[in-house]
C-alpha positions in Angstrom: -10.4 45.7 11.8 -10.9 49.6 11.3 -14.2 50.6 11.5 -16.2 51.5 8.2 -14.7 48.6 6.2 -16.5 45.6 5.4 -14.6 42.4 5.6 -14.3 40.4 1.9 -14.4 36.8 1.4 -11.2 35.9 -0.4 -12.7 33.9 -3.6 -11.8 29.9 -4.0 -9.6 30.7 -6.9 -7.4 32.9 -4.2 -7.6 29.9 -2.0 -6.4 27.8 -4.4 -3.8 29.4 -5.5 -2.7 30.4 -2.0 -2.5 26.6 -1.0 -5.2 26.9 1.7 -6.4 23.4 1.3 -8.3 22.8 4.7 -10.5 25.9 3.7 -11.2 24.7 1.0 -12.4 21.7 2.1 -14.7 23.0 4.8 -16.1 25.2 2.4 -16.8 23.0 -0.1 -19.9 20.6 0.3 -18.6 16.8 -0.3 -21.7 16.3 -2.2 -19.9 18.2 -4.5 -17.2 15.6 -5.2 -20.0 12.5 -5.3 -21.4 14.3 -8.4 -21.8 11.6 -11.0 -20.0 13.9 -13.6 -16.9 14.2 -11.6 -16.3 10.2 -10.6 -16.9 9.7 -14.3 -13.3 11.4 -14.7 -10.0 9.3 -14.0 -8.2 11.0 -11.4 -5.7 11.3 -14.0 -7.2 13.1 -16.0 -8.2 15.4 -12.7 -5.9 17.9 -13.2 -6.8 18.2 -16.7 -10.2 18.6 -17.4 -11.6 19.9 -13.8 -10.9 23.6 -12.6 -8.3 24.3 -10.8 -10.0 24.7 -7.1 -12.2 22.0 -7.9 -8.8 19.6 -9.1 -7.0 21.2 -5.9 -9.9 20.3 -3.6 -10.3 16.8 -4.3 -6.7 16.1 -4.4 -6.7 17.3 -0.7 -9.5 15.1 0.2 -7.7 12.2 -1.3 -4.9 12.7 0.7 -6.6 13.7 3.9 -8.7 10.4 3.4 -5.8 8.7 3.0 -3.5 10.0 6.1 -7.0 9.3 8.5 -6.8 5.7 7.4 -6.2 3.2 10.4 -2.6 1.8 10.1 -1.4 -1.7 9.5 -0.4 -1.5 13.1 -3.6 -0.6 14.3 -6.0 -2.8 12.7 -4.6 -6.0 14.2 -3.3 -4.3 17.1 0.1 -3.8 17.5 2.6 -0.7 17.6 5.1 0.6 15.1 8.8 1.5 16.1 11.8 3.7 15.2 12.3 1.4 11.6 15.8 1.5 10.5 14.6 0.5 6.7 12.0 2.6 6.5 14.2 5.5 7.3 16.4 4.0 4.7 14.0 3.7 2.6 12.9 7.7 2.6 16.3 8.2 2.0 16.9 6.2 -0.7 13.5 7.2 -2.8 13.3 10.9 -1.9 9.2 9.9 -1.2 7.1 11.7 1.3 5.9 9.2 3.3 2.0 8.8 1.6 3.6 8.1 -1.5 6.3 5.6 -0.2 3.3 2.6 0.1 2.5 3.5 -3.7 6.5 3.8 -4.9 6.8 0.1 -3.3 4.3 -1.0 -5.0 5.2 0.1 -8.1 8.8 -1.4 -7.1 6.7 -4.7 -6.8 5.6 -4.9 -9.7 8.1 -4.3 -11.6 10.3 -7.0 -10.1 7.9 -9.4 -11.4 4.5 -8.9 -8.6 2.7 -8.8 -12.0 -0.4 -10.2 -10.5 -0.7 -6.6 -8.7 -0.2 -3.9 -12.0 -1.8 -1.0 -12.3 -1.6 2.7 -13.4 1.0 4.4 -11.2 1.6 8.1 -11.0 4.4 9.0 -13.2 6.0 11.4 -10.9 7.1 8.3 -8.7 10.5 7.8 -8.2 12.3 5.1 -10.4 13.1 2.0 -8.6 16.5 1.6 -6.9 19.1 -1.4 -7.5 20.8 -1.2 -4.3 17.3 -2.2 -2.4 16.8 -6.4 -2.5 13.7 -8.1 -3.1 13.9 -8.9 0.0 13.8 -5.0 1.6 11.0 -4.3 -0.6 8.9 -7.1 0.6 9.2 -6.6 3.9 8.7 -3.0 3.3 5.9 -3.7 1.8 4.8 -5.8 5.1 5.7 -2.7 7.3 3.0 -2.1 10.1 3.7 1.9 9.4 2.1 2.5 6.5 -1.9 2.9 6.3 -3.4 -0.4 5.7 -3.6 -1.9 2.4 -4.2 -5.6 1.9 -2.3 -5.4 -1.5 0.6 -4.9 -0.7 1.0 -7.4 1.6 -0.4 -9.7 -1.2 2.3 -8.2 -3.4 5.0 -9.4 -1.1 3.8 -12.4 -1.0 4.2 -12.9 -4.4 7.4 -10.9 -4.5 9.2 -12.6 -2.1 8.0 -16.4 -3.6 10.9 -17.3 -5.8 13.6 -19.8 -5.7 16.0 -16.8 -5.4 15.1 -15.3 -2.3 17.6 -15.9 0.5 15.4 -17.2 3.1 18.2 -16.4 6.5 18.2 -12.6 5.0 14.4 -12.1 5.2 14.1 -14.0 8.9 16.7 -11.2 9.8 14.6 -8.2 8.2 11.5 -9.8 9.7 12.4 -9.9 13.4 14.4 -6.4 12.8 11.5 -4.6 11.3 9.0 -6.4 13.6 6.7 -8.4 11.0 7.2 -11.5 12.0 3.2 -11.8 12.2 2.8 -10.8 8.5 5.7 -12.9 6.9 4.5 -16.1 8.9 0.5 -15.5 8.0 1.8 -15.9 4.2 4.0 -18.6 5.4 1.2 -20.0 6.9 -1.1 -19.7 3.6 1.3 -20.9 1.6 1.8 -24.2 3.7 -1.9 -24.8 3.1 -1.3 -24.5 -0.7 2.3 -25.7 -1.5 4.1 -26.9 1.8 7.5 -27.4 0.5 7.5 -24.4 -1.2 10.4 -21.7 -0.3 11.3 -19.7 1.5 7.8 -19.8 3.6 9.1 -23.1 4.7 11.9 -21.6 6.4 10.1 -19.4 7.6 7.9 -21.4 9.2 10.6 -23.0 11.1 12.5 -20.3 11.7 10.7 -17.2 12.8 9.6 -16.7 16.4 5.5 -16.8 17.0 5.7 -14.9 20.5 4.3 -11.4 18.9 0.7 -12.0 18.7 -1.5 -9.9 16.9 -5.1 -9.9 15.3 -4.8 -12.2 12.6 -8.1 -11.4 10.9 -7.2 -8.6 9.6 -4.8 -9.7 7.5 -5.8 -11.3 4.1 -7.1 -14.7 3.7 -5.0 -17.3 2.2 -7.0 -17.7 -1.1 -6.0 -13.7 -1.8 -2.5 -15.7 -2.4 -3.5 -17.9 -4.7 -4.8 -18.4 -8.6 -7.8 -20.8 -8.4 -10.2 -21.7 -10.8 -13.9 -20.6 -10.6 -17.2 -22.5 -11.2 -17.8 -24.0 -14.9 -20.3 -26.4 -16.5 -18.5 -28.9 -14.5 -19.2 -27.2 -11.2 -16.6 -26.3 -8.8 -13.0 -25.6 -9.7 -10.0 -27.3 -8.2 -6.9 -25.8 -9.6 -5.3 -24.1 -6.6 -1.9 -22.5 -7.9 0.6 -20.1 -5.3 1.6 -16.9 -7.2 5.1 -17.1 -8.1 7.2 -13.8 -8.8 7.7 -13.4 -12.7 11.2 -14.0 -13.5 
């Protein structure tokens, strides 16, 4: 730097608009975020009613948060590999890969995972015909993405209709490596409903030689409907959630 000068801050407006999210998020306290003002706001409405490098700033958090969160793969243990439907899938949706967990989702539920709706970003891609139920659930089941117990819970209740070909998902299982994740549904549902399809099938049919950390994964009542307590005590209604058809 020549001499005589005196070096200027660039202000977080300039930041902002230059796209230098990381320095904005070092300069910026997080205590700044937890203000009770701002989580009154629906990150919706983010974009709306907050200044710009405050809107721009928390964006980037969410989406640092969510890129530093532990993998399906890693929290019970296993390793992902070179997925031929994943890459399909990217393809297909034209979605980065953090918003590819949310487009399935949203893909989900609107094939009848109803049990799983929610406000979606509108920006997502539309869904695409040419992808089965079957694709979708096990995509949802992928070890890739980072880990979200819904959407393995979504599958589940994707993927439990009298319609779903039951030799087609044993194939996407062992191919995408989720063998672990189909049969621990499988294996909840046999508690629930044993005869019910195609987790039967799949219970006879999938191999059980990958291991992996079954704890993580949901437990089986996240699969289910069940009553609560009344004046009665205890309830005993256990109902399987079926896809909406």
């Amino acid at each position: 730097m020549p001499s005589g000068k005196l070096a200027t801050r660039p202000s977080a407006r300039t930041k902002c608009r230059s796209g230098s999210a990381d320095q904005l998020i070092k300069q910026a306290p997080r205590a700044r975020f937890q203000h009770p003002l701002v989580q009154l706001i629906p990150p919706r409405l983010h974009k709306r009613l907050l200044p710009a490098p405050l809107c721009a700033t928390i964006l980037s958090m969410e989406l640092r948060e969510q890129l530093q969160r532990p993998t399906l793969a890693e929290r019970v243990g296993d390793v992902t590999h070179a997925s031929a439907l994943l890459r399909r899938l990217r393809r297909i949706s034209g979605c980065a890969a953090a918003d590819l967990p949310a487009w399935l989702l949203r893909c989900a539920v609107e094939r009848g995972a109803s049990h799983y709706r929610r406000h979606f970003d509108a920006t997502l891609p539309a869904d695409q015909p040419s992808l089965t139920c079957e694709e979708i659930g096990v995509a949802l089941c992928l070890a890739h993405h980072p880990f979200d117990a819904t959407l393995i819970r979504a599958a589940a209740q994707l993927l439990s209709a009298p319609g779903t070909a039951a030799d087609v998902l044993v194939h996407l299982a062992v191919m995408e490596r989720c063998e672990p994740v189909l049969l621990h549904i499988a294996d909840a549902a046999g508690r629930v409903a044993p005869a019910l399809e195609p987790w039967r099938a799949l219970r006879d049919k999938l191999p059980r030689r990958h291991r992996v950390r079954l704890d993580a994964l949901p437990h089986w009542s996240r699969f289910v409907l069940q009553t609560g307590y009344t004046r009665a005590g205890r309830g005993q209604h256990i109902a399987w959630l079926m896809r909406d058809e």
